[in-house]
N, C-alpha and C positions, 0 to 999 in steps of 0.2 A: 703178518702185518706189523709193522715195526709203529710205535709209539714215539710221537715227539713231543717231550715235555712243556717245551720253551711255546712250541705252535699252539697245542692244546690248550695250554696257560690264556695267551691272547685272545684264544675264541673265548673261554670263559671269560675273559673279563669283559670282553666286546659285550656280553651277553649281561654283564653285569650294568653297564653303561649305557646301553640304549634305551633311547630315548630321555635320558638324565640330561641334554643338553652340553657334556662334556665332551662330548666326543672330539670337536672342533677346537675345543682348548688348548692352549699351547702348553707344551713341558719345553723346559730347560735343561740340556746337559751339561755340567762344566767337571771341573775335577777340585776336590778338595786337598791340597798339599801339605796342611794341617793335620787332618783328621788321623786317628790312629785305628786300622783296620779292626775289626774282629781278630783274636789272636788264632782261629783257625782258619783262619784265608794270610794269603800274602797279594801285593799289587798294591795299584793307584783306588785311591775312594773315588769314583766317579756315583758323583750328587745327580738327582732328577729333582727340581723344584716346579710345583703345579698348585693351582689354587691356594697358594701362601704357606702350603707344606714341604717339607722335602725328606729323600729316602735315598738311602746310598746301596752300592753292588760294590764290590772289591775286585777287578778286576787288571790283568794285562796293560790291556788294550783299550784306555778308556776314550768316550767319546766326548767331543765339544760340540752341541751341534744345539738348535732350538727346532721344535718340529713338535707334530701335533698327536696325540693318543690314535688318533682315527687310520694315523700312515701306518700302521703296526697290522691292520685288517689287511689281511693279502698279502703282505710280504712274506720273503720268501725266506727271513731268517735263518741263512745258511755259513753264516760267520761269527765266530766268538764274539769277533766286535760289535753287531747286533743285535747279540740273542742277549748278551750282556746288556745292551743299553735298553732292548725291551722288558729286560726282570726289576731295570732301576724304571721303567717306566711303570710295570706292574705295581712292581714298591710302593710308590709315592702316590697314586690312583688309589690302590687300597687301603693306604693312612689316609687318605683325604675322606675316603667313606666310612672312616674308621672300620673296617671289613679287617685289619689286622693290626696288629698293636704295637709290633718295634717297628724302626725305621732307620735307626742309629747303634753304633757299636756301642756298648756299655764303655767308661771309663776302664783306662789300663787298670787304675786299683781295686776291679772288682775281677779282672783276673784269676788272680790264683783261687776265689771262692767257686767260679765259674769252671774251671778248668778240678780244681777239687771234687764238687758237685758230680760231673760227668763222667770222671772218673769213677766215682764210688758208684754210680747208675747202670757204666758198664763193667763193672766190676765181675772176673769170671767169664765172660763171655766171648765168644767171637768175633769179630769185629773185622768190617770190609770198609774200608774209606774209597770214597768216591772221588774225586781230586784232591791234591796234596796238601799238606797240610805243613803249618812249618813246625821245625823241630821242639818239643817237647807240648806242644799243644795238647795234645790227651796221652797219656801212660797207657798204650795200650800192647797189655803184654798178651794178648790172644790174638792177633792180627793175620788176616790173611787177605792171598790177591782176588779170591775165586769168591765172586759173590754168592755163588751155590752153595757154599760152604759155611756164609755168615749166620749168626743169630740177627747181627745188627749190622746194618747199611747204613754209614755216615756219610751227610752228602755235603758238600762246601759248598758255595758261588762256583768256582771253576769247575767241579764235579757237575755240578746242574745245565752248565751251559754246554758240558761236554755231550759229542755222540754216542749217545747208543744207552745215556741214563734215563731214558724212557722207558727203554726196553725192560733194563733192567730192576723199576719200581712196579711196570706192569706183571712183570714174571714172578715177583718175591715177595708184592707187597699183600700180607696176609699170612705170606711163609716166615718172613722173616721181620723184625721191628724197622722201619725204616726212619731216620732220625735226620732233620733237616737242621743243620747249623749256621746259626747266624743269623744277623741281621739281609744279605744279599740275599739270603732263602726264604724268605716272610711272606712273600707274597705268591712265590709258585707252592709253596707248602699252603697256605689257606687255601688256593685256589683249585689242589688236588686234594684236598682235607689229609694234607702228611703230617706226621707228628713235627713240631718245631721246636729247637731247644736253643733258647737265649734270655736266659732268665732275667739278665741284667741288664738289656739293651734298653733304648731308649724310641 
């Protein structure tokens, strides 16, 4: 039986949400052409603004759209560009209940201490990334393709919205440290209780 993260995520929060009166509340998708991603994701910052908060995903394929928490129940989230705007909907739903605490990329100048940090934490070890990452983001000199093989699963925004990283956190998690980065992963990382690492975010 195959596990979908992105689905599984929604019903949690659905379950978080009911009866809170939010449900029917509107979110806002736009994109931020400003904004400077997470240095372990690449894309457009596509913003979710809801109850006067806002929480960004790094993605492709971002969306513009205005639509309500509650359209997310039942859909059939079968596209990056979806599952994507449902994680920035997660996002911003779980700052607003303070249920998770980044929302925003850290400033570029905290960088190299963020990228140093994570480094030294996987220092030695095996290391399986979940979607790509851009060049020089983490030093990691133990890297392999075969998650059977990791100590540690690093999973990006595009990583989490990808198929089959359900499977993969179902099968490993307990065998292997599974480590969620960034601000795009804040909110399916609380919502699966995954370890989160964004020290700097905002």
């Amino acid at each position: 039986m195959t596990m979908d993260i992105i689905i599984d995520s929604v019903n949690k929060l659905q379950e978080h949400l009911r009866h809170s009166g939010c449900e029917e509340a509107g979110v806002r998708l736009d994109v931020n052409p400003d904004a400077k991603p997470c240095q372990y994701e690449r894309g457009a910052c596509m913003v979710a603004a809801f109850g006067g908060r806002s929480a960004e995903f790094v993605t492709d394929d971002p969306i513009r759209a205005t639509t309500r928490i509650s359209f997310l129940a039942g859909a059939p989230l079968d596209t990056p560009k979806t599952r994507a705007a449902a994680c920035a909907i997660t996002n911003v739903a779980l700052g607003f209940f303070c249920l998770s605490r980044v929302s925003h990329a850290c400033p570029v100048s905290a960088h190299p201490a963020c990228r140093n940090e994570l480094s030294a934490e996987l220092a030695g070890q095996s290391i399986c990334c979940i979607g790509n990452m851009p060049p020089g983001g983490v030093d990691l000199l133990h890297k392999t393709d075969d998650p059977e093989r990791a100590e540690v699963i690093l999973i990006n925004g595009e990583g989490l919205i990808a198929e089959g990283t359900g499977d993969i956190v179902a099968a490993r998690n307990g065998r292997a440290r599974i480590l969620c980065l960034g601000p795009s992963t804040a909110g399916v990382a609380r919502l699966q209780q995954l370890e989160h690492w964004c020290p700097y975010g905002t």
